[in-house]
Structures are given as structure tokens and as C-alpha cells.
C-alpha positions as CSV (number, residue, x, y, z in Angstrom):
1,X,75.2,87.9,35.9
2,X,72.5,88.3,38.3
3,X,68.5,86.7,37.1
4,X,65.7,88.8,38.2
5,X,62.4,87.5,37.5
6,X,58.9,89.3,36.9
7,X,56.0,87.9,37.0
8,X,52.0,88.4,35.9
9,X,49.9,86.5,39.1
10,X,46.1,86.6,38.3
11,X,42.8,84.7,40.0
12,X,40.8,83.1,37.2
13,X,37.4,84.3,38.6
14,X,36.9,81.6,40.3
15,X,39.5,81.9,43.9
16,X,42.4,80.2,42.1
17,X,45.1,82.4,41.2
18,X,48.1,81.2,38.4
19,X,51.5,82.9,37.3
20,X,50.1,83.5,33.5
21,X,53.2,85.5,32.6
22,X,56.5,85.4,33.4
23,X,60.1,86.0,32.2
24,X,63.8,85.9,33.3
25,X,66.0,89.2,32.8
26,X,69.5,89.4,33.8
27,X,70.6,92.8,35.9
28,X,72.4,94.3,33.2
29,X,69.7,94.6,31.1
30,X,66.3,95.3,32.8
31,X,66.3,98.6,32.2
32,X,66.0,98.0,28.4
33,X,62.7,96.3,29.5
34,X,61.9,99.4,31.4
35,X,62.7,101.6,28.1
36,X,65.2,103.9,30.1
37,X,68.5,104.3,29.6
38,X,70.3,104.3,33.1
39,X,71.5,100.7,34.1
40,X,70.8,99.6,37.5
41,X,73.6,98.8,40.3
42,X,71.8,96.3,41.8
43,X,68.8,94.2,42.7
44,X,67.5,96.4,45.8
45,X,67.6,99.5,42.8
46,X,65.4,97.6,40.5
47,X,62.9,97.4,43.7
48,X,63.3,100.6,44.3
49,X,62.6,102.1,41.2
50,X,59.5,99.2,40.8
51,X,58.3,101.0,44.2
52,X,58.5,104.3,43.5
53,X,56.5,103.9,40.0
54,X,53.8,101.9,42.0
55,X,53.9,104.4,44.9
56,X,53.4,107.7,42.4
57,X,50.4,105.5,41.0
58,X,52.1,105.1,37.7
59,X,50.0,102.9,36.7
60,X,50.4,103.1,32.8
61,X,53.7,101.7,33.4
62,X,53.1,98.6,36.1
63,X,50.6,97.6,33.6
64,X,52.9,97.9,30.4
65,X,55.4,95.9,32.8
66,X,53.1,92.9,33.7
67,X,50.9,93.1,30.8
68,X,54.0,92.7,27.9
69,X,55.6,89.7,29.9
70,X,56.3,86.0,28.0
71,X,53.5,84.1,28.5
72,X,54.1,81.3,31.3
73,X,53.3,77.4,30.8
74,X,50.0,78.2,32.9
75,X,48.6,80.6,30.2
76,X,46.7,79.0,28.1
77,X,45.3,76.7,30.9
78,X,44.4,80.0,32.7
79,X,42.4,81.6,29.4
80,X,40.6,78.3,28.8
81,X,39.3,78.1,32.1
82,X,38.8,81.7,32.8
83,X,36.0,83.6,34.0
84,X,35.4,85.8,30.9
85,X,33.2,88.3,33.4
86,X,35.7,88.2,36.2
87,X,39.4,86.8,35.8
88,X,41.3,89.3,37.6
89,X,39.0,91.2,39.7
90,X,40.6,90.2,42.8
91,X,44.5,89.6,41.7
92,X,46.4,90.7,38.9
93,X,49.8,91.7,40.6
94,X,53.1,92.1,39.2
95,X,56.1,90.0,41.2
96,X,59.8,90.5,41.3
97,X,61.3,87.8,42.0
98,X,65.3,87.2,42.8
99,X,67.4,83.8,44.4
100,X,63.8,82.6,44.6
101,X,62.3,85.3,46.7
102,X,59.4,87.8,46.4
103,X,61.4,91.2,46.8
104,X,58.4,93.3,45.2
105,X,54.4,92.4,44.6
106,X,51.8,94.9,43.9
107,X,48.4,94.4,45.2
């Protein structure tokens, strides 16, 4: 089965910018994270979709997307050296990734 991989990027406040969330899901089952019931054909349909709900400015669900991801290796390095008054005012993007290649990236 196919691995598609999202990820949370996000600056610390300071100009360095770490993956602070990320997880796997295999194509057969990423709409489940999505919370809709049709199953997508193929990788280019989950970018599609991730597109069209970042074009329309959905932006309650881009956030539930990013923000519900596993935490990453990098998190707790990233909250402990933080900027409590600015982490993520210039990045906080959510990434596709698949075969090791950014297909999708918000800005």
C-alpha cells in the first residue's frame, strides 16, 4: 500500500524552522483522518482535495489537519526552545509528502 506523509513545519521564533509533527498514513485510509467517507484513488486525489480545502480558505480544516498530527522527535526540542511570543509567526505549514517528495505545502 501506498505511505503518504503529513507534516506540521513551524519556525521557533527565532529563523529556524523544525518538522514538530508528523505521521505516516497509508492511501487507503487517509480519508478516515480526513473524517469523510469517500476513499481516495490515488496520491494526486489526496493533493487535490488538500488544495481545494486550502484554496476555498478552509481553514478550520488545514488546521485540524496539521494541528492533530503525532508529535515528531523534534517536538519537544522545538517547545523548549520556543519563542513563547512568536514561534510560528512566519511558518506553520502543513506538508504532504509521498516517495520522499513535497507534493503539497501551504504557506
Amino acid at each position: 500500500m501506498e505511505k503518504i506523509t503529513l507534516q506540521r513545519n513551524m519556525d521557533d521564533g527565532y529563523g529556524t524552522v523544525y518538522c514538530i509533527q508528523k505521521q505516516d498514513f497509508e492511501l487507503g485510509n487517509i480519508h478516515e483522518y480526513f473524517e469523510i467517507e469517500e476513499k481516495f484513488e490515488n496520491v494526486e486525489s489526496v493533493v487535490n482535495y488538500l488544495k481545494e480545502k486550502y484554496e476555498q480558505d478552509d481553514y478550520d480544516f488545514i488546521e485540524d489537519v496539521k494541528c492533530n498530527l503525532d508529535d515528531s522527535e523534534d517536538a519537544d526540542h522545538f517547545q523548549s526552545t520556543a519563542n513563547p511570543n512568536g514561534s510560528g509567526n512566519n511558518v506553520d505549514n502543513l506538508v504532504l509528502i509521498y516517495n520522499g517528495k513535497v507534493l503539497f505545502e501551504t504557506f
